[in-house]
N, CA, C and O atoms as a GROMACS GRO file, in nm:
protein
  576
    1UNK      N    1  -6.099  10.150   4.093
    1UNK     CA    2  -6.072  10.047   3.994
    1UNK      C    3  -6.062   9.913   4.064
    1UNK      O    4  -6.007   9.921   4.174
    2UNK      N    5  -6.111   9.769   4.020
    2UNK     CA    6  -6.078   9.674   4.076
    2UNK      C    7  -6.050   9.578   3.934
    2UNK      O    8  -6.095   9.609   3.824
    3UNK      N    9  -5.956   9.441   3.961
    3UNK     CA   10  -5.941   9.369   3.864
    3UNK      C   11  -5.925   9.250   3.887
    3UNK      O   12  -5.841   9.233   3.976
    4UNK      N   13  -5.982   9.127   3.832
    4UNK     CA   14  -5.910   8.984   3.879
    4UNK      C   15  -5.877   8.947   3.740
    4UNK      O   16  -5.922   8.989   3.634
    5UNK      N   17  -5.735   8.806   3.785
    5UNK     CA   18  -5.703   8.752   3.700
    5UNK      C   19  -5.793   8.656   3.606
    5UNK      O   20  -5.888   8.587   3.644
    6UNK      N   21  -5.743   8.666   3.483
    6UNK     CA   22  -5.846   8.540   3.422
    6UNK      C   23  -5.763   8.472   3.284
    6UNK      O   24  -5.665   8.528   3.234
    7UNK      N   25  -5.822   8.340   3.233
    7UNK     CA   26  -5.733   8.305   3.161
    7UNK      C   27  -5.807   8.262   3.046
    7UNK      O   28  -5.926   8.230   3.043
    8UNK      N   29  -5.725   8.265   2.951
    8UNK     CA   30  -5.852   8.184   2.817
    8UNK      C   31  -5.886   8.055   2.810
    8UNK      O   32  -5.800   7.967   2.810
    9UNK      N   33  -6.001   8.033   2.804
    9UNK     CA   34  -6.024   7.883   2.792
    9UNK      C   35  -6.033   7.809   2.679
    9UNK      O   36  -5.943   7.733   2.644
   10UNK      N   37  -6.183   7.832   2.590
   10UNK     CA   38  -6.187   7.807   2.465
   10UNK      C   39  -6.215   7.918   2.378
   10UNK      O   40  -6.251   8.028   2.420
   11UNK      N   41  -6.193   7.876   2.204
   11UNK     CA   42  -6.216   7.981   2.168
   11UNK      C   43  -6.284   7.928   1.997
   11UNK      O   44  -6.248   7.839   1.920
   12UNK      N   45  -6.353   7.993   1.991
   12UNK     CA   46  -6.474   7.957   1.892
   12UNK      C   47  -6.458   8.050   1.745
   12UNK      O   48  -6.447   8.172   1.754
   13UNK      N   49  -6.457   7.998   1.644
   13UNK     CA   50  -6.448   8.128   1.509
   13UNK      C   51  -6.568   8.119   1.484
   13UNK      O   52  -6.606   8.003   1.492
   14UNK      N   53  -6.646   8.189   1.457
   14UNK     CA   54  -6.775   8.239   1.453
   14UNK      C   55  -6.806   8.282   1.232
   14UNK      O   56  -6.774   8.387   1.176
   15UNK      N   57  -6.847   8.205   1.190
   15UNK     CA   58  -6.903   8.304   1.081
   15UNK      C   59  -7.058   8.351   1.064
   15UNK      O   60  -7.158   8.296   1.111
   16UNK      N   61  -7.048   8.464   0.988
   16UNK     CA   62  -7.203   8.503   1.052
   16UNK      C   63  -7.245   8.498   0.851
   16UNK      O   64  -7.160   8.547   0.776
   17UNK      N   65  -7.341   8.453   0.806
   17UNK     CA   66  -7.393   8.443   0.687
   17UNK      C   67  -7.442   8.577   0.662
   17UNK      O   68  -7.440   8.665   0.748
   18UNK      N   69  -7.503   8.600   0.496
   18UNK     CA   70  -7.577   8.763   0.479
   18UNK      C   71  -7.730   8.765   0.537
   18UNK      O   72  -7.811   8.686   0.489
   19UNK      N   73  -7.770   8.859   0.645
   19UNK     CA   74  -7.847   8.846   0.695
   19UNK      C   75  -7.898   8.790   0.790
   19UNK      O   76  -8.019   8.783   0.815
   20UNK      N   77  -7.742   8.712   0.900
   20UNK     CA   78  -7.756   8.658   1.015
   20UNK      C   79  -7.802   8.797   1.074
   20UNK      O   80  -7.791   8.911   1.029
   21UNK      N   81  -7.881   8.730   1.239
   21UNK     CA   82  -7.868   8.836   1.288
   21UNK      C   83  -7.760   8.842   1.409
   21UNK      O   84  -7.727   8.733   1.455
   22UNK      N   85  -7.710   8.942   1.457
   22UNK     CA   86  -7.566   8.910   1.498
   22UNK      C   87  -7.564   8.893   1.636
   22UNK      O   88  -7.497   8.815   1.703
   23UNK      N   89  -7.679   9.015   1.684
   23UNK     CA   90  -7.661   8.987   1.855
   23UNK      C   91  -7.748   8.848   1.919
   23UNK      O   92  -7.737   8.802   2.033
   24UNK      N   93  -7.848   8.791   1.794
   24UNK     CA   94  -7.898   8.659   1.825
   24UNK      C   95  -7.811   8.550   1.827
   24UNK      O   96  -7.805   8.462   1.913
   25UNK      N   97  -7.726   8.566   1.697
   25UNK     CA   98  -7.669   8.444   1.752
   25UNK      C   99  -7.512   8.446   1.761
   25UNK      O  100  -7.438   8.365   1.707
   26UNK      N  101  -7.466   8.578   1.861
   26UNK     CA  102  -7.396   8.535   1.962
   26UNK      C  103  -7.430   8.519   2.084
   26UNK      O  104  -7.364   8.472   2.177
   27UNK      N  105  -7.578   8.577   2.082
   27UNK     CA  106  -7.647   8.536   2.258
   27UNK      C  107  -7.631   8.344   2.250
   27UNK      O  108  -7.575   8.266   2.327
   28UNK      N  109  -7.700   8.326   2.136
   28UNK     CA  110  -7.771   8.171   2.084
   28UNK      C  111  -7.601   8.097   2.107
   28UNK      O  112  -7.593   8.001   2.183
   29UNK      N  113  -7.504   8.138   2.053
   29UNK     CA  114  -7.354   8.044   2.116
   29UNK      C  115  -7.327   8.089   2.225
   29UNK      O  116  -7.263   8.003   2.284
   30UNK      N  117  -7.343   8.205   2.307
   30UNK     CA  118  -7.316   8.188   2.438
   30UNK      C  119  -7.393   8.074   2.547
   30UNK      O  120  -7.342   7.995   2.626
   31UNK      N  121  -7.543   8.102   2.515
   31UNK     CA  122  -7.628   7.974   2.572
   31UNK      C  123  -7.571   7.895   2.549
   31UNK      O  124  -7.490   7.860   2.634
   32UNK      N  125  -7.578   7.820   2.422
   32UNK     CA  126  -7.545   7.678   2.411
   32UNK      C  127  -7.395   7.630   2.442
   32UNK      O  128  -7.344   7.522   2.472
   33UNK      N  129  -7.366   7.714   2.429
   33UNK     CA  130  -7.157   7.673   2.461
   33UNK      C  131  -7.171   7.726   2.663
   33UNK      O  132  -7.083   7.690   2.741
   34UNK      N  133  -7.260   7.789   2.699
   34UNK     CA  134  -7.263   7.823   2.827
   34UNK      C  135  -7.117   7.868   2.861
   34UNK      O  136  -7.036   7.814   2.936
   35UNK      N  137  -7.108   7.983   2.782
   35UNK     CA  138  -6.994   8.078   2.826
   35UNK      C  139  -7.003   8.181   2.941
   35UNK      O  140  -7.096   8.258   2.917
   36UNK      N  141  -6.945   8.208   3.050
   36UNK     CA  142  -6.986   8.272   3.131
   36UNK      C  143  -6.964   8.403   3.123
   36UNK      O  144  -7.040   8.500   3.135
   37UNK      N  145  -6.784   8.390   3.089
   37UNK     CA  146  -6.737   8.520   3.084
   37UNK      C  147  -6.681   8.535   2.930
   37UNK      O  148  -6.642   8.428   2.883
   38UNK      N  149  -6.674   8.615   2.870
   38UNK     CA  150  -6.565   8.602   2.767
   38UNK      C  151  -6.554   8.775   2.684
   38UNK      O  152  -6.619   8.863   2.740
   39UNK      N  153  -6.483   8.811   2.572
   39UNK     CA  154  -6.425   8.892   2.468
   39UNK      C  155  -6.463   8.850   2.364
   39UNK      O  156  -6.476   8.728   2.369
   40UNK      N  157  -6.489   8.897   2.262
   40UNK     CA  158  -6.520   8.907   2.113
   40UNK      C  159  -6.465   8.983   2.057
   40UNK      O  160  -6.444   9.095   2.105
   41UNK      N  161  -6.409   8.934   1.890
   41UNK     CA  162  -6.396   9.071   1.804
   41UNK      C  163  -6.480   9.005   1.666
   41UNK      O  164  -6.488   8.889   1.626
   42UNK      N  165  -6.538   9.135   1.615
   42UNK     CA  166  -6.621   9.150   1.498
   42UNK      C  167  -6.558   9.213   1.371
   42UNK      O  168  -6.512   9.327   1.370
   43UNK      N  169  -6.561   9.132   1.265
   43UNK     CA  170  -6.484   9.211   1.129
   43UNK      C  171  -6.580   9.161   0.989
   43UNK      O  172  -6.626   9.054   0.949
   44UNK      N  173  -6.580   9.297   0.944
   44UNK     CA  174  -6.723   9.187   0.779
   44UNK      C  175  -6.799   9.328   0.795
   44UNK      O  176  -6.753   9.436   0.829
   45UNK      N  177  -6.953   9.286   0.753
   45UNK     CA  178  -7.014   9.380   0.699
   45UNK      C  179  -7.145   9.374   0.780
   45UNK      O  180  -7.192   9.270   0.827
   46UNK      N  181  -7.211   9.520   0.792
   46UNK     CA  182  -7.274   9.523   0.851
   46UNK      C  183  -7.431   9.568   0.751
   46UNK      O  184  -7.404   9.663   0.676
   47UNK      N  185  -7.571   9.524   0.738
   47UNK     CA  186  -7.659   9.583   0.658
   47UNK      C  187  -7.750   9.649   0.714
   47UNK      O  188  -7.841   9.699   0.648
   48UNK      N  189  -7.743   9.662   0.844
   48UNK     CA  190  -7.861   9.719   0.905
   48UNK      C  191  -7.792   9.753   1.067
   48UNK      O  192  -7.690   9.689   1.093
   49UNK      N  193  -7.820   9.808   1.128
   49UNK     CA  194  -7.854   9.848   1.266
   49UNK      C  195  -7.874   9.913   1.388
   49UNK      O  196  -7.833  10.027   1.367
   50UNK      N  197  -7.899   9.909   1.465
   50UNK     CA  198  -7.955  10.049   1.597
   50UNK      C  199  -7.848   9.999   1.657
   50UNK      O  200  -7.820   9.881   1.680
   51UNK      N  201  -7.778  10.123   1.686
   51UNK     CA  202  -7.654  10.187   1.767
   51UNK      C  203  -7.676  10.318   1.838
   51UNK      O  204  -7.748  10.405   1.789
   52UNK      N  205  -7.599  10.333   1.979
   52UNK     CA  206  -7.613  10.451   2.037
   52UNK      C  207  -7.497  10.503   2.049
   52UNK      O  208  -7.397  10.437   2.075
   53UNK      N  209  -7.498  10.623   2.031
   53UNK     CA  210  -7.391  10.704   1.943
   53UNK      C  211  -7.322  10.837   2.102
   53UNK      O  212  -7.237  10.926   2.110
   54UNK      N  213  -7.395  10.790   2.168
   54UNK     CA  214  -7.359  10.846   2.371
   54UNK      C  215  -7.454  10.870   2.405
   54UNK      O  216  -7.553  10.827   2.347
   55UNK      N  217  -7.463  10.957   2.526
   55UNK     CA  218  -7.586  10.970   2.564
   55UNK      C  219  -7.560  11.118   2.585
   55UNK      O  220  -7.457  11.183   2.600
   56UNK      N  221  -7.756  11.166   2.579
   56UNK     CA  222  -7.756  11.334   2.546
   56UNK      C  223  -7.665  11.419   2.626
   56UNK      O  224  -7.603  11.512   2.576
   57UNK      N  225  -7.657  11.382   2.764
   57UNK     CA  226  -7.662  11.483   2.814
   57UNK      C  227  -7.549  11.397   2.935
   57UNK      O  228  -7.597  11.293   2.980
   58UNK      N  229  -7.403  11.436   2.987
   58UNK     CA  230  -7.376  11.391   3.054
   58UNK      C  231  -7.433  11.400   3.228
   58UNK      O  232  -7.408  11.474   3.323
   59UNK      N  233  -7.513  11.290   3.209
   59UNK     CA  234  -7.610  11.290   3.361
   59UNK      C  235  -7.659  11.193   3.355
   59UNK      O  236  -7.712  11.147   3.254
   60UNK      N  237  -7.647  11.118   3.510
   60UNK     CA  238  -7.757  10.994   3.527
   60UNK      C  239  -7.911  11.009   3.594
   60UNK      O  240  -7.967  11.075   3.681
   61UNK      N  241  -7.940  10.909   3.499
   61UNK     CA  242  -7.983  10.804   3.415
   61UNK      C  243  -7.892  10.909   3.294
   61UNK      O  244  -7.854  11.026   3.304
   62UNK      N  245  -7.878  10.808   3.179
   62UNK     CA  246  -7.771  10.872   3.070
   62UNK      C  247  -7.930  10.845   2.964
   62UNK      O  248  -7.995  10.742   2.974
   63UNK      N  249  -7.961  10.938   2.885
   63UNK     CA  250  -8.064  10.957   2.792
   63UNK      C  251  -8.013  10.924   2.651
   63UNK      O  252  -8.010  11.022   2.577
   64UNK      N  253  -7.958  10.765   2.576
   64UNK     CA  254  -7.906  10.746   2.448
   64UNK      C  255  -7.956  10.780   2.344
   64UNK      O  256  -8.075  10.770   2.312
   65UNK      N  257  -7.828  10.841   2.258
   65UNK     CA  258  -7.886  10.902   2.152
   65UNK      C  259  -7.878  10.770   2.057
   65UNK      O  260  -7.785  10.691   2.069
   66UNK      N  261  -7.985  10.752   1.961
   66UNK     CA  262  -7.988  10.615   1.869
   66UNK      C  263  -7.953  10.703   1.738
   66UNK      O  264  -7.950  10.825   1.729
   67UNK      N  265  -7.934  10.625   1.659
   67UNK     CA  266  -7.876  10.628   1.491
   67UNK      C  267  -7.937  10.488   1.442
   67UNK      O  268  -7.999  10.412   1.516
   68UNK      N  269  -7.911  10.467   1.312
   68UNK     CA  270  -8.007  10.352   1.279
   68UNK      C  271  -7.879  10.369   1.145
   68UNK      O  272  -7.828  10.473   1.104
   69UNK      N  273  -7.859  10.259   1.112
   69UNK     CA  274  -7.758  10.216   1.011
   69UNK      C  275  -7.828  10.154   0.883
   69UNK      O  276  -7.858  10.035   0.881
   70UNK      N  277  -7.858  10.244   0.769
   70UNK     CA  278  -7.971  10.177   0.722
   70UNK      C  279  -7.903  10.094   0.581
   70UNK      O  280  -7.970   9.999   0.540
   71UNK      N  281  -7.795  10.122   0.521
   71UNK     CA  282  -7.719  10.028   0.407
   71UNK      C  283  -7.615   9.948   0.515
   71UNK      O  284  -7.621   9.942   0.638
   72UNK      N  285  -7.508   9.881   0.408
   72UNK     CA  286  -7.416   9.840   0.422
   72UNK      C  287  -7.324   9.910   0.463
   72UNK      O  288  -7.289  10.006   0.395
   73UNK      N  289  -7.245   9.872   0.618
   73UNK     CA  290  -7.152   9.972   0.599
   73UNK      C  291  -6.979   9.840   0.696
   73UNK      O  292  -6.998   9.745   0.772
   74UNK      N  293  -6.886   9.878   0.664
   74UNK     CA  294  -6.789   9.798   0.676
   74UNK      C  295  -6.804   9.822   0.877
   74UNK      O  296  -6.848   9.913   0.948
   75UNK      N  297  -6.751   9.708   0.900
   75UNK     CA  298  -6.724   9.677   1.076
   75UNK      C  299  -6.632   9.669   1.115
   75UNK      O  300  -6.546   9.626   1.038
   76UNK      N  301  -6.600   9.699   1.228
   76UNK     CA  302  -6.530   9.687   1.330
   76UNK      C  303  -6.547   9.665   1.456
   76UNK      O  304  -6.549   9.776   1.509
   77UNK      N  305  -6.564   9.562   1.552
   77UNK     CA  306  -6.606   9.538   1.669
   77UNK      C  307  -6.553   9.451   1.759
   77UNK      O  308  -6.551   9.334   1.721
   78UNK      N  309  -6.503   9.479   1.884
   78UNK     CA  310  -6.508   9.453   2.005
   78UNK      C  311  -6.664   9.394   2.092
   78UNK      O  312  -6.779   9.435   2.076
   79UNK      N  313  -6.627   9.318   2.158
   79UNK     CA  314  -6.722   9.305   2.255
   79UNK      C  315  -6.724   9.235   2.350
   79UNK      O  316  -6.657   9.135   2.324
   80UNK      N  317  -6.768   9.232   2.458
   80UNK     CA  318  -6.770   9.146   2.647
   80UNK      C  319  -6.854   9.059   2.652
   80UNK      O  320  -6.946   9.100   2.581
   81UNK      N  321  -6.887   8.936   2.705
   81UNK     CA  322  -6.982   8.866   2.775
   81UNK      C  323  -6.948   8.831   2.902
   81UNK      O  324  -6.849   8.760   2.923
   82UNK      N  325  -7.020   8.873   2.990
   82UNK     CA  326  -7.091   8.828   3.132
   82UNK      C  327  -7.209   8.816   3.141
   82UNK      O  328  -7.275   8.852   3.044
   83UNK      N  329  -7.278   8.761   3.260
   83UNK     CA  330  -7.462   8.710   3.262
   83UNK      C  331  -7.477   8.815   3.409
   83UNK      O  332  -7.418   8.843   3.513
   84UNK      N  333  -7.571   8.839   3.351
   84UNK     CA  334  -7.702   8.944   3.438
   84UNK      C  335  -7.810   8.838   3.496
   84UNK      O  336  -7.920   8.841   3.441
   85UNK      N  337  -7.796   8.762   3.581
   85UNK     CA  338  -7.865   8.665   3.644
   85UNK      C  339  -7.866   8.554   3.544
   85UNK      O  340  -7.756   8.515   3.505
   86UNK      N  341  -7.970   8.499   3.499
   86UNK     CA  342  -7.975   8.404   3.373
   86UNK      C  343  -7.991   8.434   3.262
   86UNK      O  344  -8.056   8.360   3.188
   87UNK      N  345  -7.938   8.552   3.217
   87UNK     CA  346  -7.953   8.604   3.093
   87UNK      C  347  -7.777   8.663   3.096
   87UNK      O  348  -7.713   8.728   3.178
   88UNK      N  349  -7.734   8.585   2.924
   88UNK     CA  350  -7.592   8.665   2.874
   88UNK      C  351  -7.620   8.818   2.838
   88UNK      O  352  -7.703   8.832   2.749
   89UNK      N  353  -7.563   8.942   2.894
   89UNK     CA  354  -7.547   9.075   2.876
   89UNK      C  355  -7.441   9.092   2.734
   89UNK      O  356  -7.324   9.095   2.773
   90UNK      N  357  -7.453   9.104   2.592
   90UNK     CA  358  -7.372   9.109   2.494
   90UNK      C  359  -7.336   9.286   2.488
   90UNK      O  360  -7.418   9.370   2.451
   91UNK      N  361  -7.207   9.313   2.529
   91UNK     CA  362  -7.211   9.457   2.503
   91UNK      C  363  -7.130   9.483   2.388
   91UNK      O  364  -7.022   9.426   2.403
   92UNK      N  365  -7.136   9.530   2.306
   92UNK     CA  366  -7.004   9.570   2.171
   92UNK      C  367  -7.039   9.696   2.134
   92UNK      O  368  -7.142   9.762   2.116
   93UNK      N  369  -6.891   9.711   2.125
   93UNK     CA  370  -6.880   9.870   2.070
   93UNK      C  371  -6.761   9.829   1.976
   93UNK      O  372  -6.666   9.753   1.994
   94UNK      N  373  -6.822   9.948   1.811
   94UNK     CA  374  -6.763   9.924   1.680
   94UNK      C  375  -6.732  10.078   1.632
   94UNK      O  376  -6.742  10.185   1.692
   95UNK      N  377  -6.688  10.043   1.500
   95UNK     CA  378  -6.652  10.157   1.421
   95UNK      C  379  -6.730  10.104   1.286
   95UNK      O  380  -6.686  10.006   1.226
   96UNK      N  381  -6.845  10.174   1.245
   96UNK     CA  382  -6.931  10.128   1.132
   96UNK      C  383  -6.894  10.246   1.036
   96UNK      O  384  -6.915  10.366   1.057
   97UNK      N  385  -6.810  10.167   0.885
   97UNK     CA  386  -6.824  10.302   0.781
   97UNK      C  387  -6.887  10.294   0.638
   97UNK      O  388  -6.886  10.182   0.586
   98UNK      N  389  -6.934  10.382   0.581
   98UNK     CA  390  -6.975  10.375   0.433
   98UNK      C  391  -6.886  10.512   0.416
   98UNK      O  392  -6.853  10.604   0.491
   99UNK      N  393  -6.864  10.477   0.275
   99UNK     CA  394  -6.728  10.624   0.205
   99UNK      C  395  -6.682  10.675   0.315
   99UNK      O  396  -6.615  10.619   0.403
  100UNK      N  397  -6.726  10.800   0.308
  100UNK     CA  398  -6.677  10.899   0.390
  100UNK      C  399  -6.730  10.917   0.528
  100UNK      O  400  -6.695  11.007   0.604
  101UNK      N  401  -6.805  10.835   0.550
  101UNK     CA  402  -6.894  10.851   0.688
  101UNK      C  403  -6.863  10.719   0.783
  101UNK      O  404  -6.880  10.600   0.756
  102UNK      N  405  -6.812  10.778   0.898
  102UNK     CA  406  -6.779  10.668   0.997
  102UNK      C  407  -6.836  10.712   1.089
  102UNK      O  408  -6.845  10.832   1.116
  103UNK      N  409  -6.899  10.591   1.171
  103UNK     CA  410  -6.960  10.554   1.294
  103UNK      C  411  -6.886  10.552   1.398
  103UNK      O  412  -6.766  10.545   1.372
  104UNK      N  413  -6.923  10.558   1.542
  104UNK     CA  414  -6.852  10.482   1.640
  104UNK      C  415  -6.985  10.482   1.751
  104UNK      O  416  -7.059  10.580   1.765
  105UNK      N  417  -6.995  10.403   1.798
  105UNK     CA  418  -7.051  10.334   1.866
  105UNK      C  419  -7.095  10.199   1.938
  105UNK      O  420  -7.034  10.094   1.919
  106UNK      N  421  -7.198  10.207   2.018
  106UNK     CA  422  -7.248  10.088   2.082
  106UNK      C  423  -7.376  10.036   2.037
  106UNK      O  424  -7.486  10.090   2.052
  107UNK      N  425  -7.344   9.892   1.963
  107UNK     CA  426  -7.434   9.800   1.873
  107UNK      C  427  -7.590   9.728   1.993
  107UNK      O  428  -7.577   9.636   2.075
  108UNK      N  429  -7.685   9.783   1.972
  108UNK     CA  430  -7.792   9.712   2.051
  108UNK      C  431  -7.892   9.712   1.963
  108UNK      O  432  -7.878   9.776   1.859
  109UNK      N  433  -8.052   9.619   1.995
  109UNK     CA  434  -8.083   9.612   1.917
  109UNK      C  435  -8.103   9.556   1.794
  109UNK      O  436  -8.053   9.445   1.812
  110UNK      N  437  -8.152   9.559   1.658
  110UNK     CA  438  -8.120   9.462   1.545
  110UNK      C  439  -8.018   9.516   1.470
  110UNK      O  440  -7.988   9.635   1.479
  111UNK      N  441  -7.947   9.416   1.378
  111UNK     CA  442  -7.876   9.372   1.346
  111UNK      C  443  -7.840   9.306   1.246
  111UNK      O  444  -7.860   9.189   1.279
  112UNK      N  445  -7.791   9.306   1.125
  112UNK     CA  446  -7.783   9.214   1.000
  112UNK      C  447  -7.654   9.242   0.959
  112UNK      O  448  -7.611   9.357   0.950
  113UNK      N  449  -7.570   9.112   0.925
  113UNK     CA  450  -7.498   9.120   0.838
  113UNK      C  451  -7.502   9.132   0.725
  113UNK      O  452  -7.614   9.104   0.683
  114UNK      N  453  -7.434   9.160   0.651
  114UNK     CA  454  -7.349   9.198   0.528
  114UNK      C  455  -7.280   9.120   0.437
  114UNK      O  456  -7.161   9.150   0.445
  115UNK      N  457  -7.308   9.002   0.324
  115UNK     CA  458  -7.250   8.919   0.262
  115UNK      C  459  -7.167   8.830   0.408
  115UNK      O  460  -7.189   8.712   0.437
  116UNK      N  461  -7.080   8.916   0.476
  116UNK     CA  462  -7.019   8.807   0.586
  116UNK      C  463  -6.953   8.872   0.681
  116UNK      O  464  -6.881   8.970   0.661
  117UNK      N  465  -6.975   8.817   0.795
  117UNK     CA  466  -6.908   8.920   0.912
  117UNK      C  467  -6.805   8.802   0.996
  117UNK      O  468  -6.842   8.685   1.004
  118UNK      N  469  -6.705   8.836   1.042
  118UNK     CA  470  -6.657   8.704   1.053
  118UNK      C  471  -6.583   8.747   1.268
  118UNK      O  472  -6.530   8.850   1.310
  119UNK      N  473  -6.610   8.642   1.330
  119UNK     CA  474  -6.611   8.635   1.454
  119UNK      C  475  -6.479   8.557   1.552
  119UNK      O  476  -6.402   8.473   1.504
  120UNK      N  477  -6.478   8.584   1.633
  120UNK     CA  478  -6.375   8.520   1.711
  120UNK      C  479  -6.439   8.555   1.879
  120UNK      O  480  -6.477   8.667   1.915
  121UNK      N  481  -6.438   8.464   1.942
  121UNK     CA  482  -6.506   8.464   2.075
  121UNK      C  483  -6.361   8.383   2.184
  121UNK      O  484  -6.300   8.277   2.167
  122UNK      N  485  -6.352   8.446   2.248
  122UNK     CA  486  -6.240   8.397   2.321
  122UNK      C  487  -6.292   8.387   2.507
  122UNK      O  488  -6.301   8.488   2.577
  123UNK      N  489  -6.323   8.229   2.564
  123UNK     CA  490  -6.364   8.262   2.667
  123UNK      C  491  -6.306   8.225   2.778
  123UNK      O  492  -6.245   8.119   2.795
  124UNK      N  493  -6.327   8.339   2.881
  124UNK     CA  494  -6.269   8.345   2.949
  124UNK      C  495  -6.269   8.278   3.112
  124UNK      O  496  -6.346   8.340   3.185
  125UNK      N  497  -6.227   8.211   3.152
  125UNK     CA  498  -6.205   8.136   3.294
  125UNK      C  499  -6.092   8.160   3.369
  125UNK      O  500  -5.986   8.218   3.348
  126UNK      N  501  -6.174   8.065   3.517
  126UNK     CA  502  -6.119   8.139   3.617
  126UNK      C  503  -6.150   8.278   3.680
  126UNK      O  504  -6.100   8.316   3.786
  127UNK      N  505  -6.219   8.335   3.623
  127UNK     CA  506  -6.306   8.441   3.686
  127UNK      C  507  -6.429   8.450   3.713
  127UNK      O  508  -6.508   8.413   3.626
  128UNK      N  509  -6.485   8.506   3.849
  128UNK     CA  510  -6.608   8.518   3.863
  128UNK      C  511  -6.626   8.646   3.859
  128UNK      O  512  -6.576   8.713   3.950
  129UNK      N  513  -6.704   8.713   3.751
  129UNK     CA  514  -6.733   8.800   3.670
  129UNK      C  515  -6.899   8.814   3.632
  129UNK      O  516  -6.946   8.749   3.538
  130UNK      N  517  -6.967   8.888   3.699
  130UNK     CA  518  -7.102   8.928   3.631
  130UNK      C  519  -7.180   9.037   3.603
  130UNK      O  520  -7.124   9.125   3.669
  131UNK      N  521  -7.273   9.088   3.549
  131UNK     CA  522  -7.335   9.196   3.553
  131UNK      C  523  -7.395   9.236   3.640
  131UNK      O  524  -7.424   9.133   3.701
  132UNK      N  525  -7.461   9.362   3.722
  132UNK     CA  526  -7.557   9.379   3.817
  132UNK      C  527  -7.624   9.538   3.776
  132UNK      O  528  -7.563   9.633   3.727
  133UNK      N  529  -7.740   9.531   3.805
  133UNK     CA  530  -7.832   9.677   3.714
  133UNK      C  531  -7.729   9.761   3.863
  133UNK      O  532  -7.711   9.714   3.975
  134UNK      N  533  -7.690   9.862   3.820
  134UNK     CA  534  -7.661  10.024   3.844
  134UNK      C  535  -7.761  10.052   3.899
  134UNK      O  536  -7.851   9.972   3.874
  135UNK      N  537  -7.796  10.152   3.982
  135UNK     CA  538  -7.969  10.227   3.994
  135UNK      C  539  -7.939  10.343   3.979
  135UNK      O  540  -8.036  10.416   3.962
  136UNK      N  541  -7.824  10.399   3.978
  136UNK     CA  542  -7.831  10.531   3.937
  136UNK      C  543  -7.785  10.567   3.755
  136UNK      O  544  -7.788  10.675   3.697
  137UNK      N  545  -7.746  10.434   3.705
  137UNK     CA  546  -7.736  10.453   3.549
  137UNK      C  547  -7.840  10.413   3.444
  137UNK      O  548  -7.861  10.456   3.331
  138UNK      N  549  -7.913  10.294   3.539
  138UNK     CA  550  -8.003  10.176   3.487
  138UNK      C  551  -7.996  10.087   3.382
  138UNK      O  552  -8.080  10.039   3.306
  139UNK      N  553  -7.789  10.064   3.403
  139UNK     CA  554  -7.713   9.991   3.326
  139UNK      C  555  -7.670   9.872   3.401
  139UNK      O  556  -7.620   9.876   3.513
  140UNK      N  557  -7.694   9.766   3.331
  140UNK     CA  558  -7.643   9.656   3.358
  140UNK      C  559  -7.456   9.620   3.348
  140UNK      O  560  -7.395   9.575   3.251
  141UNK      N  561  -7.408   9.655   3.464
  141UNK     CA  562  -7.242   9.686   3.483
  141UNK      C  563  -7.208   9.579   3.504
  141UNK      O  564  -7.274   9.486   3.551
  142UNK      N  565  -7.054   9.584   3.457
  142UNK     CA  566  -6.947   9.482   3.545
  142UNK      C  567  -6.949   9.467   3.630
  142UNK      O  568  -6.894   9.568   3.673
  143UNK      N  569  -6.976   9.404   3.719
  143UNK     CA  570  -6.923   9.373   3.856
  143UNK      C  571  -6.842   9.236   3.892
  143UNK      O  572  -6.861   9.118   3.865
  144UNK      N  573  -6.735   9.314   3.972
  144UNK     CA  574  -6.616   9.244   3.979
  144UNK      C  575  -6.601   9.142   4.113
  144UNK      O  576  -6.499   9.076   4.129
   0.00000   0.00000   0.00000
């Protein structure tokens, strides 16, 4: 395990319209606000999207299993930003439900909201914090 301190800097409320798409434009405010590091949480509705639900088989490379979210279904989400060289890495993992059927997973992929999904981005400084590809996962990790 390793950990450094870090502190909040700014913090942004995010609303997402019906039919934003979500991982565009929180990549699109990380660019432009040039956030390096930061946390997210996601709450509202979701109308569409590809999520991986684990992977098949516990073994690396990890083989993800996809699901595809094809109505409306209520959100719940967490999520990290750090940069993978010059590109922001958006990772979130949610709890997506319609009635009786709940999700859990990791949101990649497209994406649409739902009448309104509503955001909070909290970023973080004082840490140097970035991604680096794994070679034995061929995941783009934390590195501390």
């Amino acid at each position: 395990m390793k950990y450094k301190k870090a502190k909040i800097d700014r913090v942004f409320v995010v609303q997402f319209d019906d039919g934003d798409s979500i991982l565009e434009n929180i990549t699109g405010i990380v660019k432009k606000e040039n956030i390096r590091a930061g946390i997210f949480y996601l709450i509202g509705g979701i109308k569409s999207a590809d999520i991986v639900v684990g992977p098949e088989k516990e073994e690396l490379p990890p083989e993800p299993v996809w699901r595809r979210l094809v109505e409306s279904h209520e959100t719940l989400g967490i999520g990290t930003i750090f940069w993978h060289r010059d590109e922001p890495i958006i990772h979130i993992h949610g709890a997506y439900g319609k009635k009786d059927n709940t999700r859990v997973g990791c949101l990649r992929g497209s994406a649409e909201t739902f009448i309104i999904l509503e955001g909070v981005i909290l970023e973080l400084g004082g840490i140097d914090a970035t991604r680096k590809l794994d070679p034995l996962s061929g995941l783009k990790l934390l590195s501390l």
